[in-house]
Structures are given as structure tokens and as C-alpha cells.
C-alpha positions, 0 to 999 in steps of 0.5 A: 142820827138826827138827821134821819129823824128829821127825815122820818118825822117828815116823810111821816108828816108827808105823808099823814098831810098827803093822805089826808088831802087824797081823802079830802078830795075824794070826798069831795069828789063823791059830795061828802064834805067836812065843813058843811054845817052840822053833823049830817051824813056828807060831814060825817063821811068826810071827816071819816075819810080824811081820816082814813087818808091820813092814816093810809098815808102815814103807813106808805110813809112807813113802809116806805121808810123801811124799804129805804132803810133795807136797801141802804144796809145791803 
């Protein structure tokens, strides 16, 4: 049993960083950065999408958590 909440807290940990990274660089990509000086518009719009990404990819984490789980019951 604790063995796989290792596993689920850091499938999700992976998860959350690995999104979060993906909007990180996404943002960048477009211009919008979350460390520029002050709250602007760029900052703004990063932080949103950082955090989007890490909360999308805590949800892939998940559901890929649950699929795992369904396939080794059956």
C-alpha cells in the first residue's frame, strides 16, 4: 500500500512540474513571461498559463493513474 502512494504522489508531482514547465514554455513562446518586472499583461498571462499547465497535467497524471489501476484489476 505505500508503495503506490509513493507512486501516486509522484506520478502527480510529475505531473503538476511537467505541466506546469509545458505552459511555462509555451508562454515564452508567445512573449508572455512570468518574471518580467511588474504585473503587466506578459507576466499576467504567464503565471495564467503556468498554471493551467500544472493543473492539466496533474490531471493526465490522474487519469493516467486510473487507467493504470483498471488495467492491473483485470
Amino acid at each position: 500500500m505505500e508503495k503506490s502512494l509513493l507512486m501516486e504522489g509522484l506520478s502527480d508531482a510529475i505531473g503538476f512540474v511537467g505541466g506546469a514547465l509545458l505552459g511555462f514554455w509555451i508562454g515564452r513562446f508567445f512573449g508572455l513571461d512570468i518574471f518580467d518586472a511588474g504585473y503587466n499583461n506578459a507576466s499576467i498571462g504567464g503565471i495564467v498559463l503556468v498554471g493551467l499547465g500544472g493543473g492539466v497535467g496533474l490531471q493526465v497524471a490522474r487519469r493516467w493513474q486510473k487507467i493504470r489501476k483498471e488495467s492491473t484489476k483485470s
